[in-house]
N, C-alpha and C positions, 0 to 999 in steps of 0.2 A: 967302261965296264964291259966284261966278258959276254952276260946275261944281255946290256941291249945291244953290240955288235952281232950276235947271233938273231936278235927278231927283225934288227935293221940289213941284214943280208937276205933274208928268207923274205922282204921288200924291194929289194935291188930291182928286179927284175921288169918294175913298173915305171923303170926311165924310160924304158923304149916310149911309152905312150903317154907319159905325164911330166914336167918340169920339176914337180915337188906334188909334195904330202902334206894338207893342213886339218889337225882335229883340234876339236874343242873337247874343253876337264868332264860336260857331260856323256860322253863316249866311252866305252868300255875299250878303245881298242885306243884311244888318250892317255888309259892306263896303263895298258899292255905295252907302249913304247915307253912311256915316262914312269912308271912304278908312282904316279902321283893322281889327283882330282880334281886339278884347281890349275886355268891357266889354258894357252893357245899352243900349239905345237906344230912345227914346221919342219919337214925333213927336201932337203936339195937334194940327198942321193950324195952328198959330201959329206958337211956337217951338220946333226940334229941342232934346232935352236929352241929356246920354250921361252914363251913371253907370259909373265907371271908377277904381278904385282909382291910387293914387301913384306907386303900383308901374311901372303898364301903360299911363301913359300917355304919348300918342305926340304929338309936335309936327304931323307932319304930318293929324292927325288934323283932316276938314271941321268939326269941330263944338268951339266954343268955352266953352260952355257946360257947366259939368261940376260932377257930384253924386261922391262919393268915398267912401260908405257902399254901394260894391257888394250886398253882403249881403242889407241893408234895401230892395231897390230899389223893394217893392212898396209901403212910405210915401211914393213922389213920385209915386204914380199913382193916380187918380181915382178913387174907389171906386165910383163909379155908374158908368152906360154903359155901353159896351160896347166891346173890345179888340181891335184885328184882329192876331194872330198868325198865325205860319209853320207848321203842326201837324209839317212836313215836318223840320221840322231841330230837332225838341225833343225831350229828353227825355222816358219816361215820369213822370218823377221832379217835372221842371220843368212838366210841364205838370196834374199834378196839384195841385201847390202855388198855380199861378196861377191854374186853377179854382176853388179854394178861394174863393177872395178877388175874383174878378172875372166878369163875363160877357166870352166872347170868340166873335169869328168868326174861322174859318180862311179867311184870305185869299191861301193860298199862290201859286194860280194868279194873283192877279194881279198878284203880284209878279212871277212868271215873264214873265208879261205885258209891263211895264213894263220891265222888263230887256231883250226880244228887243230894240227899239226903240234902234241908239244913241246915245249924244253926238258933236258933235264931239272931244272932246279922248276918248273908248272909244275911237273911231275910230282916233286919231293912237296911242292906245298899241297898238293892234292892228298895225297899219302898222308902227310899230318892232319889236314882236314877229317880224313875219315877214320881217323886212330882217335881225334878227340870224342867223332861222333859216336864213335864205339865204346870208352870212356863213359859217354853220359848214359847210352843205351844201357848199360850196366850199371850206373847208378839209380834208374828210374825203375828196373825189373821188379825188384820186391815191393814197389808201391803200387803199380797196375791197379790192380781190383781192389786198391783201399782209399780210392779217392774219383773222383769224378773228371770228365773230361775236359773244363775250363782248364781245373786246377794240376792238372796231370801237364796241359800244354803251359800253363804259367811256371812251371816247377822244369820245365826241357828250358823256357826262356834264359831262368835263373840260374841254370846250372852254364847253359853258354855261355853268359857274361861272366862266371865265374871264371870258366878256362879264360879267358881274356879273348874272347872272339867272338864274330858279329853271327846273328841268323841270318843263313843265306834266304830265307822267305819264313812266314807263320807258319808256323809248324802244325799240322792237322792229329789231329786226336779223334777218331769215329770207333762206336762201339754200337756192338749190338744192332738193331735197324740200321744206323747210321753211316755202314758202310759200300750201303750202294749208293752214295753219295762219293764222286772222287775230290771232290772240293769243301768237305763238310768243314763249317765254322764250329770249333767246337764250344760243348753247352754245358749247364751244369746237371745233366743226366749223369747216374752210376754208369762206372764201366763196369760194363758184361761181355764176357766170351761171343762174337769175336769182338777184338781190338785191333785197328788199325794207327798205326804208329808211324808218322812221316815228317821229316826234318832233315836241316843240313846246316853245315855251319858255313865261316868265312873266314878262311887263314889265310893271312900275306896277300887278301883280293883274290884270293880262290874257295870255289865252292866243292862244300859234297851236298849228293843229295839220295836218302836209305829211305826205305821204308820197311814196316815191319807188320805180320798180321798175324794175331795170337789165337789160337779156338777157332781155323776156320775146318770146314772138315773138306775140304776145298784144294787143301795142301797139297797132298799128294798128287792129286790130278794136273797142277803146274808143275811141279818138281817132275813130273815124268816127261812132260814135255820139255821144260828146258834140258834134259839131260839126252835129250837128242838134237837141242837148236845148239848148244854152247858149240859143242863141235865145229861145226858151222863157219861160226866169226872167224875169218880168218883175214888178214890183207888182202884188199882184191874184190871181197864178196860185195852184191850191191846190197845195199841197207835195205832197201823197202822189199827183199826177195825175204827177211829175215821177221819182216812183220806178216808176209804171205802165208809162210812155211806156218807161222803160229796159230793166226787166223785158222786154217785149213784145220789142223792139228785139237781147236777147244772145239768143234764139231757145231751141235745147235748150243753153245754155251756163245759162241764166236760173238750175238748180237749182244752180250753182257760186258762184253771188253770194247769201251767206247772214248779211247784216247792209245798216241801211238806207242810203240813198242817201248821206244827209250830216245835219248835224244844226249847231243853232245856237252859235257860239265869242262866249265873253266873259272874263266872271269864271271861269265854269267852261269847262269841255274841251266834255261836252256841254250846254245849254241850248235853249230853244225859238228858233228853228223847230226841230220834228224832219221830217224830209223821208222820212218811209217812204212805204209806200204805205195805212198807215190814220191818219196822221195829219188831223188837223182842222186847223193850221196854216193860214193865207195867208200871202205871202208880202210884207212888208211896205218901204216906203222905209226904209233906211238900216236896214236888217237885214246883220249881218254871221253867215255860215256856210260849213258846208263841202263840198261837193260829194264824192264817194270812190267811186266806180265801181271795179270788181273782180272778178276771176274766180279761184276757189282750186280750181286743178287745176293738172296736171302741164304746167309751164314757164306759171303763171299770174300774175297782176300784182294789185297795188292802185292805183292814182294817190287822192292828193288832195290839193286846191289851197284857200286859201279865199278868199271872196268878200264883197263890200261889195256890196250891191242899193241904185243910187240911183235918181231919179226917171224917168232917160232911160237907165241903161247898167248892166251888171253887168261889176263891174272886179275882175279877179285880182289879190289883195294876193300870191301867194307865183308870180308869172308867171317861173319861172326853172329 
């Protein structure tokens, strides 16, 4: 397949310092090579192999090649060399047992790496992602202030599983006080002006992530300042100059905005770029992330939108 000879090149690169590549289905980056969730995966720098019991295994699955003795998986792997594994996503359990038997390097970061960077077809399922999310934002508008904030978020639930796609996380619903809270559980209080409005879905194992804030009088004060940061983003630029410039810019509001700028959307909700202000990030071509400027005080807002960074323009995927 076209889709993983292009994620398995943009890996190449890790022969020089490792023998092979072993993730396990709980892995986000298990998925990004095998389009699957279930099952051991193993790349020589030859040929990908995936060892997945009968049970679990999936057609759409990128890899054709399959071992069926899960169990035993550390009999089709190499006894010399040396292993690059996720340390990030293992078990104590799992990773004492593969020490046992093997030398390995932790090559978490550069999976992270390789992931910021996306494909065309990440792209196009991120792009559907936030066309649904936009879809449902449009069906929930004329219900706002006619129902309460449990049932406001249980009605975002119903309508995701309607489109036939997962929530990328609980979708927050905060009105009124409730939005200097950035993590508010929502409750069965009336929504009142402001409303804060945050969700994303999950197409093809991609996330979007929008939010929305109704009645704050707050707006303009952000909108003035992003429309001097956007410029900005460009290939090259370091991410955490990009949370400085903002910080500087909300003046004595700056102590009200207490989480980072935006952070990077794929597999996961968050991923690299992270866009604080001590991040090490650059900001690369065809990076997709999300921007979320904020102030949590009384009649205070969040906005966030996400973004595709190409060679010459940074285009709003959730512009609505």
């Amino acid at each position: 397949m076209i889709e993983l000879r292009k994620r398995l090149k943009k890996i190449n690169y890790l022969k020089d310092s490792v023998d092979g590549i072993l993730l396990f289905g709980n892995d986000p980056n298990f998925f990004y090579f095998t389009n699957s969730s279930n099952g051991i995966f193993f790349y020589d720098f030859l040929k990908p192999l995936i060892m997945i019991s009968k049970i679990d295994e999936r057609k759409r699955n990128y890899i054709k090649k399959m071992e069926t003795e899960e169990k035993e998986f550390l009999n089709n792997l190499p006894s010399d060399g040396v292993i690059g594994i996720n340390e990030k996503n293992l078990s104590v359990f799992m990773f004492r047992k593969i020490r046992r038997r093997l030398r390995t390097k932790n090559i978490s970061k550069n999976l992270e790496e390789i992931r910021s960077i996306k494909t065309s077809y990440e792209i196009q399922c991120i792009r559907r992602a936030c066309l649904i999310t936009k879809k449902i934002f449009s069906e929930i508008e004329d219900k706002i202030f006619k129902t309460t904030e449990n049932k406001l978020k249980n009605l975002i639930v119903s309508l995701i599983s309607e489109y036939g796609v997962e929530s990328a996380f609980s979708p927050i619903v905060a009105s009124s006080s409730n939005v200097v809270n950035p993590h508010h559980i929502p409750t069965k209080k009336r929504i009142k002006e402001p409303v804060l409005i945050d969700f994303g879905v999950r197409y093809n194992g991609y996330c979007s992530d929008v939010t929305r804030t109704i009645g704050s009088d707050l707006e303009n004060k952000i909108k003035n300042i992003m429309e001097e940061l956007y410029p900005k983003i460009k290939p090259g630029i370091k991410a955490g100059s990009l949370e400085m410039f903002f910080r500087k810019k909300l003046g004595r509001d700056e102590r009200f905005f207490v989480h980072s700028l935006g952070h990077g959307l794929g597999i996961e909700v968050h991923e690299k770029p992270f866009i604080s202000k001590n991040s090490k990030d650059v900001l690369r071509e065809n990076m997709v992330f999300t921007i979320e400027p904020a102030i949590y005080k009384k009649n205070g807002l969040r906005i966030e939108n996400d973004f595709l960074l190409t060679k010459n323009s940074l285009k709003n995927l959730t512009d609505f």
